[in-house]
N, CA, C and O atoms as a GROMACS GRO file, in nm:
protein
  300
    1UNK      N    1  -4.031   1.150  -1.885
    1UNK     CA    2  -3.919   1.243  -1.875
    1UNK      C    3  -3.960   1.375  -1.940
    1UNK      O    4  -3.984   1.388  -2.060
    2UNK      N    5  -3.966   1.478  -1.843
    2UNK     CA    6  -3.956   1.607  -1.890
    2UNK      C    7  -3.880   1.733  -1.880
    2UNK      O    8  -3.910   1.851  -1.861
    3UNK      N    9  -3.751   1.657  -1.901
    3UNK     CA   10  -3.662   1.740  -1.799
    3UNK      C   11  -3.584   1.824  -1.967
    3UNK      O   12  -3.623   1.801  -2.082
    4UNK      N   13  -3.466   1.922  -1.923
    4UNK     CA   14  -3.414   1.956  -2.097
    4UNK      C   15  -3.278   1.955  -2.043
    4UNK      O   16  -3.240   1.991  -1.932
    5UNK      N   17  -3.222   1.915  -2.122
    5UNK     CA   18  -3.029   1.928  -2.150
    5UNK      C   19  -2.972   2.036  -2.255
    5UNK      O   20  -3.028   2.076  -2.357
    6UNK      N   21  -2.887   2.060  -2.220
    6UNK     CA   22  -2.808   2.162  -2.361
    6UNK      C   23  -2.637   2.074  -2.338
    6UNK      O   24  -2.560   2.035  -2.250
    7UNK      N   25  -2.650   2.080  -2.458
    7UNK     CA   26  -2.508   2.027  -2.492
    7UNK      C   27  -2.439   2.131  -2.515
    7UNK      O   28  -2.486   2.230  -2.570
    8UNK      N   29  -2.270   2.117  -2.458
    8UNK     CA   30  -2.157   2.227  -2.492
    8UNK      C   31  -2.051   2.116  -2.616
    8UNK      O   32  -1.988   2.011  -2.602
    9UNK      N   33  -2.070   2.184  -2.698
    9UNK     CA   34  -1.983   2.122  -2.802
    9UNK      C   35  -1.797   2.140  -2.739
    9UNK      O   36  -1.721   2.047  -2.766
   10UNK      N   37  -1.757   2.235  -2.678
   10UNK     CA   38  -1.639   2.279  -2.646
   10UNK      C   39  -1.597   2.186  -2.516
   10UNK      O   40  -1.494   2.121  -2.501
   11UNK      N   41  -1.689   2.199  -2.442
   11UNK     CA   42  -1.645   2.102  -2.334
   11UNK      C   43  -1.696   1.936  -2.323
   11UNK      O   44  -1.661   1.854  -2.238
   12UNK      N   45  -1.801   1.913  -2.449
   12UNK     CA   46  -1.844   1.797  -2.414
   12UNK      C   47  -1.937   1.747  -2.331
   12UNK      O   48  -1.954   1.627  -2.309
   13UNK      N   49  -1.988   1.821  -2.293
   13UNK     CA   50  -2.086   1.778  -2.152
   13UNK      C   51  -2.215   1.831  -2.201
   13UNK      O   52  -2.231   1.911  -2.294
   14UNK      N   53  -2.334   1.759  -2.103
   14UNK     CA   54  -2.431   1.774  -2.074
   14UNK      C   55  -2.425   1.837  -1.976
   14UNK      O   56  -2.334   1.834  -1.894
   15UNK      N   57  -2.580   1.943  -1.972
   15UNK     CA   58  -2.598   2.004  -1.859
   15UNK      C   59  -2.739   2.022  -1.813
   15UNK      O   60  -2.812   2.096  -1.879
   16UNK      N   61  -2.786   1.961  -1.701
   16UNK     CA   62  -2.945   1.968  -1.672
   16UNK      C   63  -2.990   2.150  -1.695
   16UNK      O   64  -2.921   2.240  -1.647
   17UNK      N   65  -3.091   2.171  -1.760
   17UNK     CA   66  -3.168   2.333  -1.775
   17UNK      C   67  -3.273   2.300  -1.670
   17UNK      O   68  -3.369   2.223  -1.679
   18UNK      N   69  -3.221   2.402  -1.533
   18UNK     CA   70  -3.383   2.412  -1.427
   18UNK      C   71  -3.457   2.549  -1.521
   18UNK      O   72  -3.409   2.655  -1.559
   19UNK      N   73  -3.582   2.495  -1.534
   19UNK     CA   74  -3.683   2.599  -1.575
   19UNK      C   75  -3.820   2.617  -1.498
   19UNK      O   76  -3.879   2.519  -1.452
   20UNK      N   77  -3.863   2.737  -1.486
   20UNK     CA   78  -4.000   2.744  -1.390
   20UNK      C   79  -4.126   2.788  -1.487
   20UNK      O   80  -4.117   2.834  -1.601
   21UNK      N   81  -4.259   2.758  -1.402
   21UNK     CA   82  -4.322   2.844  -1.501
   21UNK      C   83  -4.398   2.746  -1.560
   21UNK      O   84  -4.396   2.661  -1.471
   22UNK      N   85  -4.486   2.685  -1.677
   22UNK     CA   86  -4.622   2.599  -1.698
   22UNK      C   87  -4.479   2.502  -1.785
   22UNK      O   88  -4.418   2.523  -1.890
   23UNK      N   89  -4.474   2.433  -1.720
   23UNK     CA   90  -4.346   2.305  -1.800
   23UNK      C   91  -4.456   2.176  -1.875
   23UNK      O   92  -4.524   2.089  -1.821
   24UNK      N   93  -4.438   2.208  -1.999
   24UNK     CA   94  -4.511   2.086  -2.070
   24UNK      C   95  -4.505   1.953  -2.000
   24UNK      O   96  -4.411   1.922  -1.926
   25UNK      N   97  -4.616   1.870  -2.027
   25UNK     CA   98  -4.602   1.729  -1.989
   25UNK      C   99  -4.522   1.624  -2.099
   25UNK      O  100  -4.524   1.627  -2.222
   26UNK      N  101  -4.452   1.535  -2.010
   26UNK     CA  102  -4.362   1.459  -2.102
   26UNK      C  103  -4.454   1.414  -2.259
   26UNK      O  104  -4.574   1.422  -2.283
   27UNK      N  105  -4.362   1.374  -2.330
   27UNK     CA  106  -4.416   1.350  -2.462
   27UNK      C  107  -4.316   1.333  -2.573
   27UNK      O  108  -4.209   1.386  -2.603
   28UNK      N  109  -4.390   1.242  -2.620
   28UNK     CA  110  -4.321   1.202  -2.763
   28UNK      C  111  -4.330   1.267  -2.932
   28UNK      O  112  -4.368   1.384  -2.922
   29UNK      N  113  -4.319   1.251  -3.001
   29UNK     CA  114  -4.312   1.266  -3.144
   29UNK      C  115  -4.351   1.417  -3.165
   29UNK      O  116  -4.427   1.436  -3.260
   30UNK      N  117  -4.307   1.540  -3.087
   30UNK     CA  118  -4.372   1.646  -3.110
   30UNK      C  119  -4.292   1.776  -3.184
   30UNK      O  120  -4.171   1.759  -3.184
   31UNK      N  121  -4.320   1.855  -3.223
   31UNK     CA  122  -4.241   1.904  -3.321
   31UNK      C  123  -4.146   2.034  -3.210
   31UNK      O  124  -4.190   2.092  -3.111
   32UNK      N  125  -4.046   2.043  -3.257
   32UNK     CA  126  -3.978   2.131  -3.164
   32UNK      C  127  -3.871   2.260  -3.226
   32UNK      O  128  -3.778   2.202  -3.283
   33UNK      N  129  -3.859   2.365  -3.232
   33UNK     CA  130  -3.799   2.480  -3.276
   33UNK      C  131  -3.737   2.574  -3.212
   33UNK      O  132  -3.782   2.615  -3.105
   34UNK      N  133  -3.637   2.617  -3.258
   34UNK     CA  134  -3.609   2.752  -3.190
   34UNK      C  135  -3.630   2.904  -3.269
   34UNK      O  136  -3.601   2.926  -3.387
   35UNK      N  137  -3.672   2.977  -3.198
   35UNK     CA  138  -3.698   3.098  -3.274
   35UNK      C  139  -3.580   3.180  -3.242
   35UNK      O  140  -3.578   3.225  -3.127
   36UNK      N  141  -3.468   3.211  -3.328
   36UNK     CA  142  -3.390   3.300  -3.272
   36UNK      C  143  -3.419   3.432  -3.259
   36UNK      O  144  -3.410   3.497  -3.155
   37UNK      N  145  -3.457   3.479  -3.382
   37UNK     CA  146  -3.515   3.613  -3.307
   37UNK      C  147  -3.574   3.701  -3.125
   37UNK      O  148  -3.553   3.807  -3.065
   38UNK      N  149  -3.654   3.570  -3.102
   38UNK     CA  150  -3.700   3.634  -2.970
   38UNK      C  151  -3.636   3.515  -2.875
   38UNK      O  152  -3.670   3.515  -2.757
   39UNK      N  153  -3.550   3.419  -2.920
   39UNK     CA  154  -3.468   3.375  -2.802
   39UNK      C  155  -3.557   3.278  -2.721
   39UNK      O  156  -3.569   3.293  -2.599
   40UNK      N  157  -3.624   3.171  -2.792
   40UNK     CA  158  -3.761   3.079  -2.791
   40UNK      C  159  -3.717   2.976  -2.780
   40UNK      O  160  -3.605   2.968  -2.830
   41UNK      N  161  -3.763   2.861  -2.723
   41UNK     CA  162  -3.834   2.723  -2.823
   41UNK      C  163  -3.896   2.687  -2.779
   41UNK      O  164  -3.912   2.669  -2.658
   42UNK      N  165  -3.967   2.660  -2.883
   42UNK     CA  166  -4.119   2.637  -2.935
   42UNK      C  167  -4.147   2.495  -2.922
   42UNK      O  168  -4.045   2.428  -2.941
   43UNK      N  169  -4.247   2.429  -2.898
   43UNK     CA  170  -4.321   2.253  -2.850
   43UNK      C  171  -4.402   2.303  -2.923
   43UNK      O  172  -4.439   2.419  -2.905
   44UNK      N  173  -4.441   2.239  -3.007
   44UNK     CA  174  -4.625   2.189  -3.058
   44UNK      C  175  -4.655   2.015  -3.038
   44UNK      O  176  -4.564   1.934  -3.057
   45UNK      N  177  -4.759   1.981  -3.007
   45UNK     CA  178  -4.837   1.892  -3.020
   45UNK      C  179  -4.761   1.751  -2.935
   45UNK      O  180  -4.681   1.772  -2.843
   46UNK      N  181  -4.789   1.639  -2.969
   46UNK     CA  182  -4.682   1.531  -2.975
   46UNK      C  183  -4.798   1.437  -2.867
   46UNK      O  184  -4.898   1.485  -2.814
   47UNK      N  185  -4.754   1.303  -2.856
   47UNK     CA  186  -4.881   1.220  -2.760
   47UNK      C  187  -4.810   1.209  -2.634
   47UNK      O  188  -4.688   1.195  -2.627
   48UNK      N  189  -4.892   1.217  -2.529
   48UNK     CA  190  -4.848   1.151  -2.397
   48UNK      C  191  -4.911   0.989  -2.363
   48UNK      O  192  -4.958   0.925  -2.457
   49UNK      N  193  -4.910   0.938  -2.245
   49UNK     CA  194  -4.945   0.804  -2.150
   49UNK      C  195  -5.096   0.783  -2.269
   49UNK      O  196  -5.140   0.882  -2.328
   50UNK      N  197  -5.152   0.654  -2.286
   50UNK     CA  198  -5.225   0.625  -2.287
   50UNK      C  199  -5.308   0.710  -2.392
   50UNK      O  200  -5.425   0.738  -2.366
   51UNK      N  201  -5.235   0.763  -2.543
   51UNK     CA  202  -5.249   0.756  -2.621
   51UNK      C  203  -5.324   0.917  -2.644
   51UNK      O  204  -5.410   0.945  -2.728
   52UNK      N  205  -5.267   1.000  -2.550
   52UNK     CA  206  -5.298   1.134  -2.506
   52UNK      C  207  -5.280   1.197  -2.618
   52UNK      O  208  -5.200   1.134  -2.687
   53UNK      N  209  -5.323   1.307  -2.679
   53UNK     CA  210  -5.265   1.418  -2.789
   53UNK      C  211  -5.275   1.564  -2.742
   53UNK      O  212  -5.360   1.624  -2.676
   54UNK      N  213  -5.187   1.590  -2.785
   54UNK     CA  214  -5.125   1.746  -2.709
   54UNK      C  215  -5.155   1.855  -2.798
   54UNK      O  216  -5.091   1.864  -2.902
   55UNK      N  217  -5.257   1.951  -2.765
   55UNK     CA  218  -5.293   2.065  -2.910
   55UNK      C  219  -5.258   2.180  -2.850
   55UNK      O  220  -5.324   2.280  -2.876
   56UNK      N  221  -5.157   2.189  -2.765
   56UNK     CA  222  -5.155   2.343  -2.721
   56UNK      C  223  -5.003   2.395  -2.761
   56UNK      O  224  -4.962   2.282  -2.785
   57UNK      N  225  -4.921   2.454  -2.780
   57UNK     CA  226  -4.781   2.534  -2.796
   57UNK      C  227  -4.730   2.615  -2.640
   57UNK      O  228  -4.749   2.722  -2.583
   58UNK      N  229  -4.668   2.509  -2.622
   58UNK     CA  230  -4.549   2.515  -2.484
   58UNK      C  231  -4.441   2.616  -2.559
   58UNK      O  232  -4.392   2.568  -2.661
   59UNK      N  233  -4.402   2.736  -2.526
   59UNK     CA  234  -4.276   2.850  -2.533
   59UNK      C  235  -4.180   2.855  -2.391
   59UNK      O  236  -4.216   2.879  -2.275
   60UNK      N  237  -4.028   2.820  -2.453
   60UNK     CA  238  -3.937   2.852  -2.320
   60UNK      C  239  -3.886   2.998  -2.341
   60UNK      O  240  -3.845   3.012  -2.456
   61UNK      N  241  -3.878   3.084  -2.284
   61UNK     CA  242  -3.796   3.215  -2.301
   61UNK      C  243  -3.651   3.158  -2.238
   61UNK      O  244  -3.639   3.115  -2.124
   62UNK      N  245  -3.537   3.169  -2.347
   62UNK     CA  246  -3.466   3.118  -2.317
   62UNK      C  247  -3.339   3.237  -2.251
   62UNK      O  248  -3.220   3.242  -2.285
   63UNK      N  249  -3.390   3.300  -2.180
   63UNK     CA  250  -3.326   3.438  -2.116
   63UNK      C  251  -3.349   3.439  -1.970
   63UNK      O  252  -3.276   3.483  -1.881
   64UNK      N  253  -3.519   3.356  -1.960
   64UNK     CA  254  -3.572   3.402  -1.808
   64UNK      C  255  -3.575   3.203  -1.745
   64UNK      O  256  -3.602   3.165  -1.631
   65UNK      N  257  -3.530   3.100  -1.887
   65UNK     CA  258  -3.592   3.021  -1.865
   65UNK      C  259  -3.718   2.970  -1.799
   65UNK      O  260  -3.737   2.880  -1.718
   66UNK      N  261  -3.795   3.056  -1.858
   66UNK     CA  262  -3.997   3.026  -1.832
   66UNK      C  263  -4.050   2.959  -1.927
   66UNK      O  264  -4.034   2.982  -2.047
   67UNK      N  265  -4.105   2.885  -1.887
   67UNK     CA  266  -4.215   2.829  -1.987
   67UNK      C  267  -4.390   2.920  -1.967
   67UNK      O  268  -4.441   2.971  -1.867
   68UNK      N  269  -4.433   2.910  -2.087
   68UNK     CA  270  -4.573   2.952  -2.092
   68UNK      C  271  -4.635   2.846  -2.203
   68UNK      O  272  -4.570   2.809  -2.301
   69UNK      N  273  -4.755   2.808  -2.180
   69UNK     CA  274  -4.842   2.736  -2.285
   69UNK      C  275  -4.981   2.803  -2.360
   69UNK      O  276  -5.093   2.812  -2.309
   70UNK      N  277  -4.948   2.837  -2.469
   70UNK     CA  278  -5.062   2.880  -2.554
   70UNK      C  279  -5.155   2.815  -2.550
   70UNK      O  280  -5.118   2.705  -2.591
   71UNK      N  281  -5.274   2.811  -2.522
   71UNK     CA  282  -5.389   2.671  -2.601
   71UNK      C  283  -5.441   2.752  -2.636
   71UNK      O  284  -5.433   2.871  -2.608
   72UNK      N  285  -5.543   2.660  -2.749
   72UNK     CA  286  -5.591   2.730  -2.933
   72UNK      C  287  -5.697   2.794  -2.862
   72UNK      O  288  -5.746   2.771  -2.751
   73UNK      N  289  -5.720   2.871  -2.943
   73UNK     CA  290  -5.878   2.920  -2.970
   73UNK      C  291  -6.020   2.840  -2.967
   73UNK      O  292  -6.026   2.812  -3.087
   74UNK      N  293  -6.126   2.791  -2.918
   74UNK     CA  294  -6.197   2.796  -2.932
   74UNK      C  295  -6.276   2.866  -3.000
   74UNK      O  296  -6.302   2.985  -2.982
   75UNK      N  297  -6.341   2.760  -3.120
   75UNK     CA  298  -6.455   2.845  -3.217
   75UNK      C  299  -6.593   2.823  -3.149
   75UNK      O  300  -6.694   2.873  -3.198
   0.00000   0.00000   0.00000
């Protein structure tokens, strides 16, 4: 599952978020944030299928709903 919900506290409901753009692969235990300032959230890391590990930073712009994925630097 890689899909995202936002909850409305006022009405109670769930609501599916369509987003376009490099959409992370499903995953577990990964750390997740919102940046309010620039209207973000932020994915780092977390494992997928078959014991996968995830080192790159998935960003949603939560204005255009896009995703983009950082991966690190190479030394």
């Amino acid at each position: 599952m890689n899909d995202l919900w936002t909850y409305n506290s006022t009405t109670m409901k769930w609501q599916e978020v369509t987003t376009t753009g490099d959409k992370p692969a499903q995953r577990s235990n990964c750390s997740m944030n919102y940046d309010p300032v620039n209207n973000n959230i932020v994915i780092f890391g977390g494992g997928g299928p078959n014991k996968q590990r995830f080192n790159a930073v998935s960003v949603l712009d939560w204005n255009t709903k896009k995703w983009i994925e950082i991966l690190p630097k190479e030394n």
